[in-house]
C-alpha positions in Angstrom: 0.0 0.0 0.0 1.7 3.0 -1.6 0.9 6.8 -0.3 1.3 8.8 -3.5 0.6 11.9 -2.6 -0.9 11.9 1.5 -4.6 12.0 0.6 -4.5 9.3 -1.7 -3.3 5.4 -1.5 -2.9 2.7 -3.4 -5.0 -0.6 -1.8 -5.7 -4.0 -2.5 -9.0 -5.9 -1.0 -9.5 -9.8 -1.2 -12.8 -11.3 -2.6 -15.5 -11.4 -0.1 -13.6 -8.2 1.8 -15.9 -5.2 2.6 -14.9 -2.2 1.3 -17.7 -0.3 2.5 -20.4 -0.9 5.2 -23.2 0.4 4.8 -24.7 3.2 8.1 -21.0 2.9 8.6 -18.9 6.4 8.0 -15.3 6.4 6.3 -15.2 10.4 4.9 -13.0 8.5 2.2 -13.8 7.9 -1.5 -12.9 4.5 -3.2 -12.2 4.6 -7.1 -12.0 0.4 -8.2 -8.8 0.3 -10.6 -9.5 -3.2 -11.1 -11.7 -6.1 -10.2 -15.2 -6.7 -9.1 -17.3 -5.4 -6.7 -20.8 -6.0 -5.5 -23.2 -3.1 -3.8 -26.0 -4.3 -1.1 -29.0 -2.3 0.8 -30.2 -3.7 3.5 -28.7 -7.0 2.7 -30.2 -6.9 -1.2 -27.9 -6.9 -4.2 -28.3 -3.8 -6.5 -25.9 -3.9 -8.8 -22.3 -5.6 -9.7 -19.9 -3.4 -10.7 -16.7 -3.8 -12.8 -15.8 -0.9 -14.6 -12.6 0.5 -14.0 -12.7 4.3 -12.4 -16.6 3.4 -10.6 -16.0 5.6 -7.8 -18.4 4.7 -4.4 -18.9 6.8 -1.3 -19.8 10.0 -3.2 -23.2 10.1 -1.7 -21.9 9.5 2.3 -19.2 12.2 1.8 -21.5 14.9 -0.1 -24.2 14.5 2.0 -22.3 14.1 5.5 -24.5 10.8 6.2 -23.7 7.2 6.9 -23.1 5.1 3.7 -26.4 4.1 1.9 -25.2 0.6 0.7 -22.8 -2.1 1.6 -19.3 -2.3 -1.6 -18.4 -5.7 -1.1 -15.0 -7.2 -3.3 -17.0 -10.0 -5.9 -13.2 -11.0 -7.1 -9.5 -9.2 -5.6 -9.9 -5.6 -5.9 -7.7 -3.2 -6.4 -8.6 0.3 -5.9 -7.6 4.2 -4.7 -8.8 5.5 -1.8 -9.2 9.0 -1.6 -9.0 10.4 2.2 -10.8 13.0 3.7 -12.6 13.4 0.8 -14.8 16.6 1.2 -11.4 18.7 1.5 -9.6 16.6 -1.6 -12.8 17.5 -3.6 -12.8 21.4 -2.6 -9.2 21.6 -3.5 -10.2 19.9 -7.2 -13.3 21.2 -8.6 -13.3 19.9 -11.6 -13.4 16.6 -9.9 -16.6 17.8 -8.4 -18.1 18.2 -12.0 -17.0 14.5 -12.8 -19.1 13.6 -9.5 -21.9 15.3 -10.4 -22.0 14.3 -13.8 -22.1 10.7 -12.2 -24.8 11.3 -10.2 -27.1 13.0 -12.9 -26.8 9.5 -15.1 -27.3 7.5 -12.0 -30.5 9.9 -11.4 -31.8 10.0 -15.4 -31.1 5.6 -15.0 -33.2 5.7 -12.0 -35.8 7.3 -13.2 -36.3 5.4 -16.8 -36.3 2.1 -14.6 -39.6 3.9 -12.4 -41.4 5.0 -15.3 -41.2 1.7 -16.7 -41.9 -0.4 -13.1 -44.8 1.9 -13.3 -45.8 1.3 -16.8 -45.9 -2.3 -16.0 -47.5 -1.9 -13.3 -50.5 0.2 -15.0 -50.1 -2.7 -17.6 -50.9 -5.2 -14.7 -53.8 -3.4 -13.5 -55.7 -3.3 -16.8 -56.3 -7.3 -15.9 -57.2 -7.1 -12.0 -61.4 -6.3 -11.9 -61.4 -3.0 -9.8 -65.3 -2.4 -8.0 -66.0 1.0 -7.5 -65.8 2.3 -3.3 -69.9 2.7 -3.5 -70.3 -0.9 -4.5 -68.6 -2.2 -0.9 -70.3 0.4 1.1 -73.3 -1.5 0.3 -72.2 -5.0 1.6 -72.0 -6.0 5.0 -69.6 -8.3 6.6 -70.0 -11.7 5.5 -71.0 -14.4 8.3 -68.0 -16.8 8.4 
């Protein structure tokens, strides 16, 4: 584990390691050079991850709250972690642009996969018989 330049080092993670936990708080960003990683909330996989420069934490360090999601290492990981992150990021705005950007596409995904749940949803409903409310204020409670 090399320390380049003080705020940023060089680390290596075995599979099945956890890189982050999530409610847990590191103020650190982790950029995956290489290898596989897995991300978890509340014990449910969301996504698996290998592309190299995926960065995680963003979201604990911009919004000064516990980790939303478990990074665990699918394969050996090797990655950068970036320490005290907030301060690193002030110092290199453009880096804050690259974060943002990040977040937008993660935002514009999230939001095609909703409109299309609810599509199929509305899809769904076209087959379930729905009684209008007047129709059961006229029943009583059936003798079991």
């Amino acid at each position: 584990m090399a320390d380049n330049q003080g705020w940023l080092k060089f680390d290596f993670y075995p599979a099945g390691a956890e890189l982050i936990r999530q409610g847990g708080r590191t103020g650190s960003l982790i950029v995956l050079k290489e290898g596989e990683v897995e991300v978890l909330r509340d014990g449910r996989f969301v996504s698996s991850i290998r592309q190299p420069g995926a960065i995680f934490g963003e979201m604990s360090v911009l919004l000064d709250r516990p980790h939303s999601a478990t990074v665990r290492a699918v394969t050996d990981v090797q990655l950068y972690v970036i320490a005290d992150a907030l301060n690193v990021l002030e110092a290199h705005p453009a880096w804050l642009l690259q974060i943002a950007r990040l977040l937008a596409q993660r935002v514009n995904t999230t939001t095609a996969q909703l409109v299309t749940l609810k599509q199929e949803q509305l899809e769904a409903e076209e087959d379930v018989l729905i009684l209008p409310s007047a129709v059961f204020s006229s029943w009583a409670d059936p003798q079991v």
